[in-house]
Steps between C-alpha positions, in 0.01 A plus 500: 500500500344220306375617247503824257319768680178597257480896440185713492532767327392681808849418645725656170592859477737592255763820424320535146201366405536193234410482155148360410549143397229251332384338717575706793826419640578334822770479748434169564719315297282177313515363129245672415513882630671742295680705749585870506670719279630829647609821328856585633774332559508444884127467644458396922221241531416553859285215630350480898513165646136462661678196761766464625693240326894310511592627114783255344530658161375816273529447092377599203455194242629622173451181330144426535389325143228750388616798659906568525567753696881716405546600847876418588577642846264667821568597882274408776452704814296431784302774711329393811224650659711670750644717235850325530652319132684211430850520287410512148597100327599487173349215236734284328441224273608150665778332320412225317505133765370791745191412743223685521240571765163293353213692574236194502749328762729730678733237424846567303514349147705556201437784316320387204219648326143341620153579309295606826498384868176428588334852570619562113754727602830482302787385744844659502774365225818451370496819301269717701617761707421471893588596844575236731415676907682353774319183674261536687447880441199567611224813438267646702123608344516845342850465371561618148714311258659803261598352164691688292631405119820640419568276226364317185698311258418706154523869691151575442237544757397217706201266334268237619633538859328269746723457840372222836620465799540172692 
């Protein structure tokens, strides 16, 4: 996909419900948003894709200027519609020189840290975690992307979690 899917809040379930955040947090991952704080250690954002889409990467930016986020390590599992799942990836954080999947372009690039691509969404980096899915791996409508955190990098429980899929 193109660019960063945009999530209604409609579309996110989660294990546990989030802390209250001011403003409201978002999944959505911008500048601006203060993303989600959760109250145990390992929380499962479960989010329905309303299209089907071709997904290229999952992350969660932990580096975005206003709002660092200490989550260190998550899983992604895919369930389709038909009740079947995909093997669970693992997120790693690219080595440095690494490329990266560029939301705004679908294009590889280094991994460097950008502001915003052009729908304000923060873009995958050098020292955010992410899952890169096998090319062209696509989704039908109705599938659910499981998220789950099984890491951050101060042992605490995870805070101002925003995750996007593109």
């Amino acid at each position: 996909m193109d660019q960063p899917v945009d999530i209604q809040p409609e579309q996110v379930t989660y294990s546990e419900q989030p802390e209250e955040t001011s403003p409201p947090g978002d999944i959505n991952p911008t500048t601006t948003t203060p993303g989600l704080n959760f109250p145990s250690e390992n929380p499962e954002i479960n989010v329905t894709l309303d299209n089907p889409a071709t997904v290229t990467v999952v992350y969660v930016p932990t580096d975005r200027p206003n709002e660092p986020s200490n989550v260190d390590e998550f899983t992604v599992v895919f369930v389709y519609p038909d009740g079947t799942t995909s093997p669970s990836y693992n997120s790693n954080i690219p080595s440095p020189g690494a490329t990266t999947t560029t939301p705004a372009t679908g294009v590889p690039s280094p991994a460097t840290t950008t502001p915003t691509t052009p729908s304000g969404v923060v873009p995958p980096s050098s020292q955010s975690p992410q899952v890169d899915l096998p090319p062209n791996f696509q989704v039908p409508s109705g599938t659910i992307v499981i998220i789950t955190i099984t890491s951050t990098v101060d042992q605490t429980t995870p805070q101002n979690v925003c995750t996007i899929e593109c």
